[in-house]
C-alpha positions in Angstrom: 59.2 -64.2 -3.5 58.4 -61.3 -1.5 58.3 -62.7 1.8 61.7 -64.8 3.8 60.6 -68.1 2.3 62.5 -70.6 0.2 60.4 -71.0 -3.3 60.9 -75.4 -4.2 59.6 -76.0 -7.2 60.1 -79.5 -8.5 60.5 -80.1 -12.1 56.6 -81.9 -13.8 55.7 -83.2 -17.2 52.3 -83.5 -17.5 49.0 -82.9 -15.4 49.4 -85.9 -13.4 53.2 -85.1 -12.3 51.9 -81.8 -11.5 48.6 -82.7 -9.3 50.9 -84.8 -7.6 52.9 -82.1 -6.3 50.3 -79.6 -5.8 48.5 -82.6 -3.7 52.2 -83.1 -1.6 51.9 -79.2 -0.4 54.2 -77.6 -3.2 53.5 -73.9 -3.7 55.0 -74.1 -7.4 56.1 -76.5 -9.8 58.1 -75.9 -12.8 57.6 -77.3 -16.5 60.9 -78.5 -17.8 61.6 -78.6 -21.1 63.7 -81.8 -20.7 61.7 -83.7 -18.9 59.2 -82.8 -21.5 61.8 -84.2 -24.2 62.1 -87.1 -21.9 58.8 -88.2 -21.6 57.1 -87.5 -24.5 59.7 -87.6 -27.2 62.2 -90.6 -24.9 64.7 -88.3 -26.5 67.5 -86.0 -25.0 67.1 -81.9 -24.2 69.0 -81.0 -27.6 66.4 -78.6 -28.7 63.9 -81.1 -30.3 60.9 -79.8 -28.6 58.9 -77.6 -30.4 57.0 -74.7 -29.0 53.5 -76.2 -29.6 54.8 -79.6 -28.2 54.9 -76.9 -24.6 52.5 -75.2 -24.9 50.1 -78.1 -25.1 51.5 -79.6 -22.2 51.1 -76.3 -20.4 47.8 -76.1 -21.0 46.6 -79.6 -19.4 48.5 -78.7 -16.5 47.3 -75.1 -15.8 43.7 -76.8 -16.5 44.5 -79.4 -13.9 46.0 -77.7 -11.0 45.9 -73.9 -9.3 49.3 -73.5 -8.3 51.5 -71.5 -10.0 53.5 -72.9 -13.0 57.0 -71.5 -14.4 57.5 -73.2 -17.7 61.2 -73.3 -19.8 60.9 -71.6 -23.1 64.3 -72.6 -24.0 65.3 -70.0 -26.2 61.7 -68.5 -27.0 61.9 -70.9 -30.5 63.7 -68.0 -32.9 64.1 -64.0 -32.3 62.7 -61.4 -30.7 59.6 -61.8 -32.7 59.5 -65.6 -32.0 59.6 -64.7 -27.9 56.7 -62.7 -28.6 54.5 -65.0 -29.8 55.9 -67.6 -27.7 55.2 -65.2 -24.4 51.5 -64.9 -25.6 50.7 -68.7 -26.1 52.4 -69.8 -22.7 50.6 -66.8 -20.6 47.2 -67.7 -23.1 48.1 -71.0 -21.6 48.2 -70.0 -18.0 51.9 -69.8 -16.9 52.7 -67.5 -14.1 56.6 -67.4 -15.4 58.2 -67.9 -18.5 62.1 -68.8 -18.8 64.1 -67.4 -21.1 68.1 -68.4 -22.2 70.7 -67.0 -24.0 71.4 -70.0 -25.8 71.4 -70.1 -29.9 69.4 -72.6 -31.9 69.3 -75.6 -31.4 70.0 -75.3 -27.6 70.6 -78.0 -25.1 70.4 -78.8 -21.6 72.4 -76.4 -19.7 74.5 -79.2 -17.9 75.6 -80.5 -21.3 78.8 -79.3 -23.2 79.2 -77.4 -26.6 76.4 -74.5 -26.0 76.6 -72.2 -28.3 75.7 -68.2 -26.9 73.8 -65.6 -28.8 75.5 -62.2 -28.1 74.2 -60.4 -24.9 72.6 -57.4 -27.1 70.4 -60.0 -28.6 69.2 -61.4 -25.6 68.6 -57.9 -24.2 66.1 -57.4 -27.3 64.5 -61.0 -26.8 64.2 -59.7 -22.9 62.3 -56.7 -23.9 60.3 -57.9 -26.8 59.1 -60.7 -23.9 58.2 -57.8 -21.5 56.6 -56.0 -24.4 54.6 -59.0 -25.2 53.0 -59.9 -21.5 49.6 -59.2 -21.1 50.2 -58.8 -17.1 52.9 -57.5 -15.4 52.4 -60.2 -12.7 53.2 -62.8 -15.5 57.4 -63.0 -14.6 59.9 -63.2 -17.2 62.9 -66.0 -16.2 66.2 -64.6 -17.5 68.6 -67.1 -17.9 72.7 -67.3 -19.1 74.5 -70.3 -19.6 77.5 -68.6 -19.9 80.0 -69.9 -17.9 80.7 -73.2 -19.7 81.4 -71.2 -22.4 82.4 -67.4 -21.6 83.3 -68.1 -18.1 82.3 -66.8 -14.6 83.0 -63.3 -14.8 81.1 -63.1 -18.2 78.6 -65.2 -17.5 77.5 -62.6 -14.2 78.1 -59.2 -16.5 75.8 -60.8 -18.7 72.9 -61.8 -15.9 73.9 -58.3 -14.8 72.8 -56.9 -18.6 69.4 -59.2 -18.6 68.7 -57.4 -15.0 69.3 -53.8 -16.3 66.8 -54.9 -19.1 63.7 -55.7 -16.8 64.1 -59.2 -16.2 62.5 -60.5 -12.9 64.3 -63.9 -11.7 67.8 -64.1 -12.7 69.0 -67.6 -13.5 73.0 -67.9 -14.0 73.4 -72.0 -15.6 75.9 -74.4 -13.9 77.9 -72.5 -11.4 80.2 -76.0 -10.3 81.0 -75.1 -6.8 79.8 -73.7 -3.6 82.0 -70.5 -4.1 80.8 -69.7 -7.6 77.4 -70.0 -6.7 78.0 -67.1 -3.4 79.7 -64.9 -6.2 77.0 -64.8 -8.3 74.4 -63.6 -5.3 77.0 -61.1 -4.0 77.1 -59.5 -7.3 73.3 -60.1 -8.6 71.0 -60.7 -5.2 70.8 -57.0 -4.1 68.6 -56.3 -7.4 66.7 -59.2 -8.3 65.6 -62.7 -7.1 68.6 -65.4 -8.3 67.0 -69.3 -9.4 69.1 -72.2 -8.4 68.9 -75.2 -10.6 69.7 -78.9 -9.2 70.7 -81.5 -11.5 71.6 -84.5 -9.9 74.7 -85.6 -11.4 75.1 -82.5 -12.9 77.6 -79.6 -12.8 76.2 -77.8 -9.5 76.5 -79.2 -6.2 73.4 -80.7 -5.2 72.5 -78.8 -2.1 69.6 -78.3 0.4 66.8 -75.7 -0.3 67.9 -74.2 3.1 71.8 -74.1 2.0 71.0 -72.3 -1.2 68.8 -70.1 1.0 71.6 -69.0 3.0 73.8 -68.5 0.2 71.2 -65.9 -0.7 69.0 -67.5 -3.4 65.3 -66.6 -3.6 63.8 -69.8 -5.5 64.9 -73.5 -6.5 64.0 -75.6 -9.3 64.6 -79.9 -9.4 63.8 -79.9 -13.2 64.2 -83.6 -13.7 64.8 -85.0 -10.6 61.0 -86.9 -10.4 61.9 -87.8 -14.5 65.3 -89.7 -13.3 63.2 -91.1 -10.0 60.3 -92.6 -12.0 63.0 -94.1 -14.3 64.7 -95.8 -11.3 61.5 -97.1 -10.7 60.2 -97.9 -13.7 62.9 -100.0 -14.3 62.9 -102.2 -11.6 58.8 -102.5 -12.1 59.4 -104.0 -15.8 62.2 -106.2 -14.5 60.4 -107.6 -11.9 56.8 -107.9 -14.3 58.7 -109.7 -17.1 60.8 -111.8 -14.9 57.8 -112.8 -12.4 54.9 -112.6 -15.1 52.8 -110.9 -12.3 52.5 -107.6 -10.1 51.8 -109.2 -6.6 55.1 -108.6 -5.4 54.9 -105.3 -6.2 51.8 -104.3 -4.8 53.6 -102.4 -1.7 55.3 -100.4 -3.9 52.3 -99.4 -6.2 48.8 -97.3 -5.8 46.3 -99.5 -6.6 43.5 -99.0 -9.2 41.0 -97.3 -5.5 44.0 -95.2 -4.7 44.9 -94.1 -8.5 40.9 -92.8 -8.9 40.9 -91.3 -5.2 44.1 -89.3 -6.1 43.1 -87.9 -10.0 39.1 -87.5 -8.5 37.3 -90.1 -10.2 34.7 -89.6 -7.9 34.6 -86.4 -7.7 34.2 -86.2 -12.2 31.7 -89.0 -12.2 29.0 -86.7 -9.5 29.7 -83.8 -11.5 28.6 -85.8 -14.7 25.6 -87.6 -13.0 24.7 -83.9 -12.3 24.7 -82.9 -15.9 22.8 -86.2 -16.9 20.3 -85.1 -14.8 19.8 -81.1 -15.8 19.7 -83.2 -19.4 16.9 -86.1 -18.3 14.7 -82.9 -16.8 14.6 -81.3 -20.4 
């Protein structure tokens, strides 16, 4: 975030979703918290995700790929002494950022109505106890305000504003709904501090290019369920065609096939490194 270029970090749920995108030539990916709730629970992002639920899919993905992950920790699970603990599992883990909102509990998605805010004083103190808590200063904490659905514009950027002055790193202001809200916020916050713009489609914020948010002035964008809704679309269509044809051989064009699946996750690659052990172990 240092240099001219646009940051693209699509959203992942699991280590396959994630060596996927590291494979496609993405420098970052970003675990979502309701593609997590999507995927592993079929449930909606109303806060039903516990912190363990994370921090276990973090793991498998930091094991799995080297890129750099930026993980949601909703609301850090509780208080200041909550985002602690939760800031020293998801580094333990391996994230290289960890996202933080100002949303009370339970939260939900940040495109939904009827959040509920904790006051910005609190979320100062959940700020600091998370910069307290990080082991290295290179691990970035996400500050994020959902604000305007429920405070407005104007309160929603004094309060980004507030999480800045506190230390935050990235600055992440939820749901601006058109092109001019979005260039208010980086006239009043990019001077200081790296903005995050979050894509949603069909969500409150236009859906625009990485290049037109980087000429608004944004730093870094995140598609946090975009490849959740596009394996749906598909998945769809593959279990409508399987149960109406009884067979996959009309499909096989749009499918990897058992070669390609193993050439892709390194099946290859696993089985030489085992021979290699089995050997070491037969020399004994």
């Amino acid at each position: 975030m240092n240099n001219h270029k646009m940051l693209i970090l699509p959203g992942v749920y699991d280590a396959l979703s994630a060596l996927l995108a590291q494979q496609t030539g993405f420098e970052g990916v970003y675990l979502s918290g309701a593609s997590i709730s999507y995927t592993r629970l079929g449930r909606s992002d109303v806060g039903l995700v516990s912190v363990s639920e994370v921090a276990n899919t973090l793991e498998m993905i930091c094991d799995r790929v080297d890129i750099p992950v930026m993980v949601d920790a909703d609301n850090g699970y509780g208080n200041a002494l909550n985002v602690q603990r939760t800031v020293r599992q998801f580094e333990r883990a391996g994230a290289s950022a960890i996202q933080l909102e100002d949303q009370s509990y339970p939260k939900r998605c940040g495109h939904l109505n009827g959040k509920i805010l904790i006051k910005t004083s609190e979320m100062v103190g959940k700020i600091n106890a998370a910069l307290d808590a990080r082991k290295s200063e290179e691990t970035l904490i996400v500050a994020r305000t959902d604000a305007i659905s429920v405070e407005g514009l104007s309160e929603a950027i004094e309060r980004a504003q507030r999480y800045c002055d506190a230390g935050a790193d990235i600055i992440f202001v939820e749901a601006p709904s058109s092109i001019d809200d979005m260039s208010l916020i980086v006239e009043s916050l990019a001077p200081r501090v790296p903005l995050l713009a979050n894509m949603v489609e069909g969500g409150q914020t236009p859906l625009l290019t990485a290049d037109k948010l980087k000429k608004i002035g944004y730093k870094l964008v995140i598609f946090p369920g975009g490849l959740v809704r596009a394996q749906t679309y598909l998945t769809q269509r593959y279990l409508a065609q399987l149960l109406r044809d009884g067979s996959t051989i009309n499909m096989l064009d749009k499918m990897v096939d058992f070669q390609k699946l193993n050439e892709i996750i390194g099946t290859e690659e696993l089985l030489t490194l085992g021979a290699r052990y089995d050997t070491l172990k037969g020399d004994e």
